[in-house]
MIDO-444856 format. One record per residue (C-alpha): x, y, z; residue number from 0; residue in three letters. Coordinates in Angstrom, 2 decimals. Layout:
REM MIDO-444856
<px: X; py: Y; pz: Z; resi: NUM; resn: ALA>
...
***
This chain:
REM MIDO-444856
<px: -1.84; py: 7.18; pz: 3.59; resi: 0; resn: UNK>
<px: -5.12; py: 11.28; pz: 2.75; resi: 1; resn: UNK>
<px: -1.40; py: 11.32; pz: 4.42; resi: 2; resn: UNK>
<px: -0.95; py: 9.13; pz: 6.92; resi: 3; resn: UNK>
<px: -0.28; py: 11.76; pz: 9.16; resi: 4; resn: UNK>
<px: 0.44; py: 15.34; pz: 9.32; resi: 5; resn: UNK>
<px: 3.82; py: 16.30; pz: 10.22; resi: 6; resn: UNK>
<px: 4.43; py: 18.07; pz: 13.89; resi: 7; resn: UNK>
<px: 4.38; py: 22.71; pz: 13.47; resi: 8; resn: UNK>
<px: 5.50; py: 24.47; pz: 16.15; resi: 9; resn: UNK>
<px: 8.43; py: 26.20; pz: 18.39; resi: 10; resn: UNK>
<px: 11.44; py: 24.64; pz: 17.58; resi: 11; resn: UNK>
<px: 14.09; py: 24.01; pz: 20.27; resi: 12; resn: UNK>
<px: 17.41; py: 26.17; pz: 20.16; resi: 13; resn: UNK>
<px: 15.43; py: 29.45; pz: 19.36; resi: 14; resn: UNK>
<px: 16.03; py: 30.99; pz: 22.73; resi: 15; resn: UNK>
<px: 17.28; py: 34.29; pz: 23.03; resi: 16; resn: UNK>
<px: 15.79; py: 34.57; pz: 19.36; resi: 17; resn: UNK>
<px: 12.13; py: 34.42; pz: 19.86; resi: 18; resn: UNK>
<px: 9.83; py: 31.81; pz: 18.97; resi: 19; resn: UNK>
<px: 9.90; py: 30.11; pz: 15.55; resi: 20; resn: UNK>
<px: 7.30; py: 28.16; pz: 14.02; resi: 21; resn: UNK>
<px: 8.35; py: 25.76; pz: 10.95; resi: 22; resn: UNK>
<px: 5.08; py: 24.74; pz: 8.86; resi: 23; resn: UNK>
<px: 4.82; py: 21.79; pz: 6.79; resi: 24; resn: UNK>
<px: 3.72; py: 22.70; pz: 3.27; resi: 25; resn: UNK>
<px: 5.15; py: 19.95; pz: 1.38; resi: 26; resn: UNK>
<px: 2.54; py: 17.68; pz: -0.31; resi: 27; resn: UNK>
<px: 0.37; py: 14.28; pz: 0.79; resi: 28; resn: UNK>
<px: 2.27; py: 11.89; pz: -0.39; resi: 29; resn: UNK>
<px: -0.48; py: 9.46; pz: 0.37; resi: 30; resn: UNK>
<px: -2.16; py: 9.31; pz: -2.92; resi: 31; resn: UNK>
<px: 0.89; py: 8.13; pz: -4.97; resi: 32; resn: UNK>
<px: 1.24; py: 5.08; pz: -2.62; resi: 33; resn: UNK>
<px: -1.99; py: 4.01; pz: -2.86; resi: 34; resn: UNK>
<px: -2.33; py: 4.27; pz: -6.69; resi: 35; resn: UNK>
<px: 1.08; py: 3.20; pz: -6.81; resi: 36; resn: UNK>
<px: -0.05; py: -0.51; pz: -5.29; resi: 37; resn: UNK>
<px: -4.14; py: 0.27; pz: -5.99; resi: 38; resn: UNK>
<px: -3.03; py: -0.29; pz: -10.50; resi: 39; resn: UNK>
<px: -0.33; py: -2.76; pz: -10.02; resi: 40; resn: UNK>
<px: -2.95; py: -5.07; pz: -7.33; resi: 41; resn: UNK>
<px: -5.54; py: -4.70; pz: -10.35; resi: 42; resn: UNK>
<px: -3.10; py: -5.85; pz: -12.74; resi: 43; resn: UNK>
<px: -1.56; py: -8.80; pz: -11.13; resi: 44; resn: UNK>
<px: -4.56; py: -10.16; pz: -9.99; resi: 45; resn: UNK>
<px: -5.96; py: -9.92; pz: -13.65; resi: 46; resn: UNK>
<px: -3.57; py: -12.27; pz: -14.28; resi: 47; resn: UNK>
<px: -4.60; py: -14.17; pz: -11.59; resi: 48; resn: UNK>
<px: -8.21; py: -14.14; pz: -12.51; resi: 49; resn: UNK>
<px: -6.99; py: -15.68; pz: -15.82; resi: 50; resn: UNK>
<px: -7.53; py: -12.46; pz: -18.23; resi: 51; resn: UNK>
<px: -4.30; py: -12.73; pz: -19.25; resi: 52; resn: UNK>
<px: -0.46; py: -14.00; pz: -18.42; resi: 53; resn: UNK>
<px: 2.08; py: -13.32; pz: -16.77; resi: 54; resn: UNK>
<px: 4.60; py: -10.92; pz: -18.84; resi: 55; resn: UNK>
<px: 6.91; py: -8.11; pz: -18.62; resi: 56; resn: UNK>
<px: 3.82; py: -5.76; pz: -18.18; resi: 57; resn: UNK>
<px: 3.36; py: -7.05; pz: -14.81; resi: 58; resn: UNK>
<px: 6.87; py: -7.15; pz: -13.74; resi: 59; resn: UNK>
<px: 7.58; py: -4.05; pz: -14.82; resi: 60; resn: UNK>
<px: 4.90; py: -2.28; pz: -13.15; resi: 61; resn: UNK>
<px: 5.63; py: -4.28; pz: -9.98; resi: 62; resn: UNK>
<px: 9.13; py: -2.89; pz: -10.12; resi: 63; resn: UNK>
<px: 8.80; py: 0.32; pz: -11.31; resi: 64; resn: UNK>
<px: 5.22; py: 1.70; pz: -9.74; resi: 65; resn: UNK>
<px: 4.58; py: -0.64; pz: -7.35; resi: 66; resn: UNK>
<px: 8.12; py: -0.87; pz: -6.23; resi: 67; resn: UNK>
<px: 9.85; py: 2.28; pz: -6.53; resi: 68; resn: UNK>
<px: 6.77; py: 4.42; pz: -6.55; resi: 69; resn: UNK>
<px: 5.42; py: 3.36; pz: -3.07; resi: 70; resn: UNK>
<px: 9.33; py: 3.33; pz: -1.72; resi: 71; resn: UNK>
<px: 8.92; py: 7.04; pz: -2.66; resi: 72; resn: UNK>
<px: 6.27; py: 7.76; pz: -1.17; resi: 73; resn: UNK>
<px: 7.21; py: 5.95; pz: 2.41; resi: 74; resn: UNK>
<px: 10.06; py: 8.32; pz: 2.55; resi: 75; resn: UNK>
<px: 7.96; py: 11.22; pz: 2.38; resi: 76; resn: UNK>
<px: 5.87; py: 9.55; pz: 4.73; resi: 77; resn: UNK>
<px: 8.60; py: 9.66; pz: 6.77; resi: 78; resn: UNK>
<px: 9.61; py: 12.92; pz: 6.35; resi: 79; resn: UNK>
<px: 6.20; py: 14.05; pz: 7.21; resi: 80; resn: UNK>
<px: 6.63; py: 12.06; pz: 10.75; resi: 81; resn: UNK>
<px: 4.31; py: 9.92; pz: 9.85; resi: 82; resn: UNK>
<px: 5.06; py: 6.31; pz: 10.87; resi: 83; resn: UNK>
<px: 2.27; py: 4.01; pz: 9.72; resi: 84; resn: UNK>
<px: 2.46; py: 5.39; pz: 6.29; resi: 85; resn: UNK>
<px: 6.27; py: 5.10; pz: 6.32; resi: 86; resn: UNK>
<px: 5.74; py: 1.57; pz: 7.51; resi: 87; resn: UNK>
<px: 2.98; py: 0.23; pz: 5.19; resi: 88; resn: UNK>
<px: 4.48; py: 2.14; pz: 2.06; resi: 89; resn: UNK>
<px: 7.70; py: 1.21; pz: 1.91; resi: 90; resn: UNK>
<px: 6.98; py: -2.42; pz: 3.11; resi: 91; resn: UNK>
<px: 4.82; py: -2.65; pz: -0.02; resi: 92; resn: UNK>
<px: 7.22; py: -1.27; pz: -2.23; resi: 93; resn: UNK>
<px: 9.58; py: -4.18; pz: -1.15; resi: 94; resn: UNK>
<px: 7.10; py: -6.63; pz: -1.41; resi: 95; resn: UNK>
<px: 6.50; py: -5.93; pz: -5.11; resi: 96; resn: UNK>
<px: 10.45; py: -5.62; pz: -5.76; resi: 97; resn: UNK>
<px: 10.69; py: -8.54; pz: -4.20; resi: 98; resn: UNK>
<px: 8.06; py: -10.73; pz: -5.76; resi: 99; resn: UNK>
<px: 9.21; py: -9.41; pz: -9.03; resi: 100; resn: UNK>
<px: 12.48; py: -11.78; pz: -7.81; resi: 101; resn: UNK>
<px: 11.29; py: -14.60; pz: -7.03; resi: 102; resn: UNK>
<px: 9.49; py: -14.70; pz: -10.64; resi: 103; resn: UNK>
<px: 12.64; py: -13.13; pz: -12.02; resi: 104; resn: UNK>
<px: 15.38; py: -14.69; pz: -10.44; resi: 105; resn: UNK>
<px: 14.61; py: -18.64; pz: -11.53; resi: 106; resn: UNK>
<px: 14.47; py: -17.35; pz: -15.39; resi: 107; resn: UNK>
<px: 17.70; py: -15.61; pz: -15.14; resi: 108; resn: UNK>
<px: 19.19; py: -18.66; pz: -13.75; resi: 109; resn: UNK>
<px: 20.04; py: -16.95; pz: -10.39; resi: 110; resn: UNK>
<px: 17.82; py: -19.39; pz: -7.62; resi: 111; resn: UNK>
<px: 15.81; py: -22.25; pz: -8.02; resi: 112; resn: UNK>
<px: 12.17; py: -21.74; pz: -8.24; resi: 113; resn: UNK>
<px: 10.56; py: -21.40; pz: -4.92; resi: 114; resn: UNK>
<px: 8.31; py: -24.52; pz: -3.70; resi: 115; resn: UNK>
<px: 4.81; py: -24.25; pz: -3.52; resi: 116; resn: UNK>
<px: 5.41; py: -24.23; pz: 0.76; resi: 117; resn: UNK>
<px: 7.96; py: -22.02; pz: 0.55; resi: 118; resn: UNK>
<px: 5.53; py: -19.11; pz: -1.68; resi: 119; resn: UNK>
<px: 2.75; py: -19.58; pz: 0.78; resi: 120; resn: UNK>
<px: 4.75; py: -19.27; pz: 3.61; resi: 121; resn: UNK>
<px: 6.10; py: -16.25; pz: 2.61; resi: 122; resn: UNK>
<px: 2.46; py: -14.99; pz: 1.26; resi: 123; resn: UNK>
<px: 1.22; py: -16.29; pz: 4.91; resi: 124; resn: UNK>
<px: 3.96; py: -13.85; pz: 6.29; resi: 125; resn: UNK>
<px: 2.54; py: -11.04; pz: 4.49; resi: 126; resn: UNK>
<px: -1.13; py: -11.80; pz: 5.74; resi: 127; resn: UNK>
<px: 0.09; py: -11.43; pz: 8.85; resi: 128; resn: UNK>
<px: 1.57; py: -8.32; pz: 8.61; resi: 129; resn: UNK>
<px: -1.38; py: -6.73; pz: 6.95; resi: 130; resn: UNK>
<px: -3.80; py: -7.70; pz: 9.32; resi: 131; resn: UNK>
<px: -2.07; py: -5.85; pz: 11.89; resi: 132; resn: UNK>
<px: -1.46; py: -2.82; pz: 9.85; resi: 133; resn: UNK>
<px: -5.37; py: -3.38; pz: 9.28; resi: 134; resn: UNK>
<px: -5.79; py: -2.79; pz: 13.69; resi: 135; resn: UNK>
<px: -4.27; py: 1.15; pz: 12.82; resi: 136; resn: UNK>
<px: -6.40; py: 1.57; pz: 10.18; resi: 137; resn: UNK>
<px: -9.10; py: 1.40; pz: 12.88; resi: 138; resn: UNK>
<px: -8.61; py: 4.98; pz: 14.28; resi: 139; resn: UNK>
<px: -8.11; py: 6.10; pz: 10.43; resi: 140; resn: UNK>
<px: -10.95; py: 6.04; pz: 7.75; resi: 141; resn: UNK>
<px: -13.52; py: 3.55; pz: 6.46; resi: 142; resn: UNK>
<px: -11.89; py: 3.58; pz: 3.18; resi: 143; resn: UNK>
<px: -8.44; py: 2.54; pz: 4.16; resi: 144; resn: UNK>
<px: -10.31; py: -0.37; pz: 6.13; resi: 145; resn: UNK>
<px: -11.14; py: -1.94; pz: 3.22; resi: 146; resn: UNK>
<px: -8.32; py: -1.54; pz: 1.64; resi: 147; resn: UNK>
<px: -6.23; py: -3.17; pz: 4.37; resi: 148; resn: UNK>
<px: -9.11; py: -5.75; pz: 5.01; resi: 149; resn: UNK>
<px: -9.96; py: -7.52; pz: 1.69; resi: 150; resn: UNK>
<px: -5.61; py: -7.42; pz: 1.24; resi: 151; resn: UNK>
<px: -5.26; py: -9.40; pz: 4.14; resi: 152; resn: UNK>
<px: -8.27; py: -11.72; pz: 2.83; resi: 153; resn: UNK>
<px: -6.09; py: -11.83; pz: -0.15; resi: 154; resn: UNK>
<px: -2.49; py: -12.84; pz: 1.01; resi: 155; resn: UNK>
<px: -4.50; py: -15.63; pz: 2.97; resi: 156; resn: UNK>
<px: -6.31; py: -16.55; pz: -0.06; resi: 157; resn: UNK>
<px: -3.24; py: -16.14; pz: -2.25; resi: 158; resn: UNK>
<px: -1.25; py: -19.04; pz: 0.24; resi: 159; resn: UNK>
<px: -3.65; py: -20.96; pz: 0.61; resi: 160; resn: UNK>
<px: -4.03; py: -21.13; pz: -3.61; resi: 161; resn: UNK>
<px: -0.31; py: -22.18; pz: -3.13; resi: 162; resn: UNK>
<px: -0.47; py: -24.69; pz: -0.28; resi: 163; resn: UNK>
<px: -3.21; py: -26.61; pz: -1.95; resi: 164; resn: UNK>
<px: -1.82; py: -25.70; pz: -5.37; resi: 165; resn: UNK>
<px: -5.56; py: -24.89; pz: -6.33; resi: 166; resn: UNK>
<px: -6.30; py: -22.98; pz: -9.49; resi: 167; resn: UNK>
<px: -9.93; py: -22.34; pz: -8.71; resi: 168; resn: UNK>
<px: -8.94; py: -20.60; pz: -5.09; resi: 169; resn: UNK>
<px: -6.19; py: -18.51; pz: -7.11; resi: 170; resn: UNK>
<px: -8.76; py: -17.74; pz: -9.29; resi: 171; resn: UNK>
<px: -10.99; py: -16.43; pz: -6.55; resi: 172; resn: UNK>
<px: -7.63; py: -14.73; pz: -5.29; resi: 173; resn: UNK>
<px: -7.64; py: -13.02; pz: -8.29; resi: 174; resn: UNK>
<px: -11.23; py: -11.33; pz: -7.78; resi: 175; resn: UNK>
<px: -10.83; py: -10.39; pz: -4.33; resi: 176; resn: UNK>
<px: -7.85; py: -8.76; pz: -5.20; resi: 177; resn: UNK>
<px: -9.19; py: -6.54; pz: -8.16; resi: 178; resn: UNK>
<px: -11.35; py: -4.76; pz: -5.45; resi: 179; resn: UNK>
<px: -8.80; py: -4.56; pz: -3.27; resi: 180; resn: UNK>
<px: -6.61; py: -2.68; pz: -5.94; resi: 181; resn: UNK>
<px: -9.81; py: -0.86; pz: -6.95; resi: 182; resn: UNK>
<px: -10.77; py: 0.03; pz: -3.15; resi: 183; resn: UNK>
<px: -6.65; py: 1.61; pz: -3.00; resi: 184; resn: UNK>
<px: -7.32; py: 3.65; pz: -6.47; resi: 185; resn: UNK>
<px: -10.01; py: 4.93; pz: -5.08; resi: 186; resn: UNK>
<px: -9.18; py: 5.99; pz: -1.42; resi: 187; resn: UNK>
<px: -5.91; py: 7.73; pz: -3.47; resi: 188; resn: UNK>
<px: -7.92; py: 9.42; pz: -6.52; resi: 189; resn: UNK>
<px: -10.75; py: 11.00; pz: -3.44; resi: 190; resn: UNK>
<px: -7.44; py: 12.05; pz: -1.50; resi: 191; resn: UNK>
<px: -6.46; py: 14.02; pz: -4.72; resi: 192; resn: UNK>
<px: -9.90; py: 15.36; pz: -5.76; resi: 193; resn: UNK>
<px: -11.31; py: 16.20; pz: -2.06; resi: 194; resn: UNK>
<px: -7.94; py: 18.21; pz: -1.91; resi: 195; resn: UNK>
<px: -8.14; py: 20.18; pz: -5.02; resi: 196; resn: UNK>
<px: -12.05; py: 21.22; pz: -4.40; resi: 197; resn: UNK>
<px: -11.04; py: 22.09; pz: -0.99; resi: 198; resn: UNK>
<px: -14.33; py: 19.87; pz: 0.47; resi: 199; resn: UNK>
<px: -15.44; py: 16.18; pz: 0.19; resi: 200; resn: UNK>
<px: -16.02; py: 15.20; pz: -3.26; resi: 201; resn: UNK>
<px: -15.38; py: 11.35; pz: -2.66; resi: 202; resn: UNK>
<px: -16.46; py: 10.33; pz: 0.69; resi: 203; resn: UNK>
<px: -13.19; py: 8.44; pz: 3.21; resi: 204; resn: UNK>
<px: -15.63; py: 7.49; pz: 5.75; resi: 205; resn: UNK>
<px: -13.53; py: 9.71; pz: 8.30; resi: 206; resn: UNK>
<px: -12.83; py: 7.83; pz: 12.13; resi: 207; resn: UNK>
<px: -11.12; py: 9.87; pz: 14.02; resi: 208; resn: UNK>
<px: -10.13; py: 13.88; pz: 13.04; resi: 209; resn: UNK>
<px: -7.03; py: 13.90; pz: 15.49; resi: 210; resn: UNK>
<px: -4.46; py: 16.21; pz: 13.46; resi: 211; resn: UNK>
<px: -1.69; py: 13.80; pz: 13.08; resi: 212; resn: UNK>
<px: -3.82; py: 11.31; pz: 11.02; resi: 213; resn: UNK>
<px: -2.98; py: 12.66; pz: 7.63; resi: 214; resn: UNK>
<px: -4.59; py: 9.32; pz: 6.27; resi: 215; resn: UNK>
<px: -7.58; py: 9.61; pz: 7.82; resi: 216; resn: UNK>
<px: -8.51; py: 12.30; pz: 4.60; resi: 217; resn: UNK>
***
C-alpha cells in the first residue's frame, strides 16, 4: 500500500548461454487506488453512521463498486508486483465491502434472513481481528499506514460492540472514529500520488524502514 512493496529486478533464471537479463518493473503503485478506494467509501459509510444521513443506494453502490471492485483491483496488482501484504489487505477489503453490501442487500431482495445483532458483531469482531494483525506489518512500514490500520481496528471493535449492545450512541461514536480513519487512508493515498509526481516529499508518510521491497512504506 506508497506500494506495498516493490516487485523483485534482476537475472532471471534460464538465461544461460544467453547472457544475463535483467527484467525491471515499471508498471505503476497501485497503492494509492486501494487506499482511496476504501479511504471515500470508510468516510461515507460512517457518515451514515454518525447520523448525517441514511443508508441508500449511494452507499451500497460505492461499497460495491469502489470499495469492492476498486481495492480487488488493486490487490491483484499488488500481487503482481510480489507484494504480499498489499495483496492481502487489498483484496480482503474489497471482499469485505462486497460482502457487507450482502448482508444489507440480500434480506431486501428476499434472499436470507436478516443477520442477528450476534451474528453482525461476530463477524465485525472477526474483522477486528484481522486488522489488528495486519496493523503488526504496518510496523516496519510508515507512520501513516499505522494509523490507518490502528483507528480501523478501533473501529471494527467499536462497530461490534455498537451491535452486541445494540447501542446507538457507541455506533454513533463508531461513526466518528471511522471518518478519520477513511480520512487518514485518503490521505496516505493522495501523498503517495503527489510525493510521486514532484519526485520528493510533498506530504510527509512518516517513513520506518527504507528496505526496497516495502513499496508501502512511500
Amino acid at each position: 500500500m506508497e506500494g506495498l512493496e516493490q516487485g523483485a529486478t534482476g537475472p532471471q533464471p534460464g538465461t544461460a548461454g544467453f547472457g544475463a537479463m535483467t527484467i525491471t518493473d515499471t508498471t505503476a503503485n497501485p497503492a494509492p487506488l486501494g487506499l482511496l478506494a476504501f479511504g471515500l467509501t470508510t468516510v461515507l459509510l460512517n457518515m451514515h453512521n454518525a447520523g448525517f444521513f441514511g443508508l441508500d443506494a449511494m452507499i451500497l453502490s460505492m461499497g460495491i463498486f469502489y470499495g469492492g471492485l476498486a481495492q480487488i483491483v488493486a490487490g491483484i496488482m499488488e500481487w503482481r508486483k510480489n507484494n504480499t501484504f498489499g495483496t492481502t489487505a487489498f483484496v480482503s477489503y474489497g471482499f469485505f465491502w462486497l460482502s457487507l453490501s450482502g448482508i444489507l442487500m440480500f434480506p431486501k431482495l428476499g434472499i436470507s434472513e436478516e443477520p442477528s445483532a450476534v451474528a453482525m458483531a461476530s463477524y465485525l469482531s472477526m474483522w477486528g481481528i484481522f486488522t489488528a494483525v495486519m496493523f503488526i506489518g504496518t510496523l516496519r512500514l510508515n507512520r501513516a499506514l499505522q494509523a490507518v490500520f490502528a483507528t480501523l481496528t478501533i473501529l471494527f471493535f467499536l462497530l461490534a460492540i455498537g451491535d452486541a449492545l445494540e447501542s446507538p450512541l457507541i455506533q454513533t461514536i463508531a461513526g466518528f472514529e471511522g471518518m478519520l480513519c477513511g480520512a487518514l487512508a485518503i490521505y496516505t493515498g493522495l501523498a503517495q500520488v503527489l510525493n510521486e509526481i514532484y519526485g520528493h516529499t510533498v506530504a510527509p508518510l512518516g517513513l520506518v524502514s527504507s528496505r526496497p521491497r516495502e513499496r508501502l512504506a512511500g
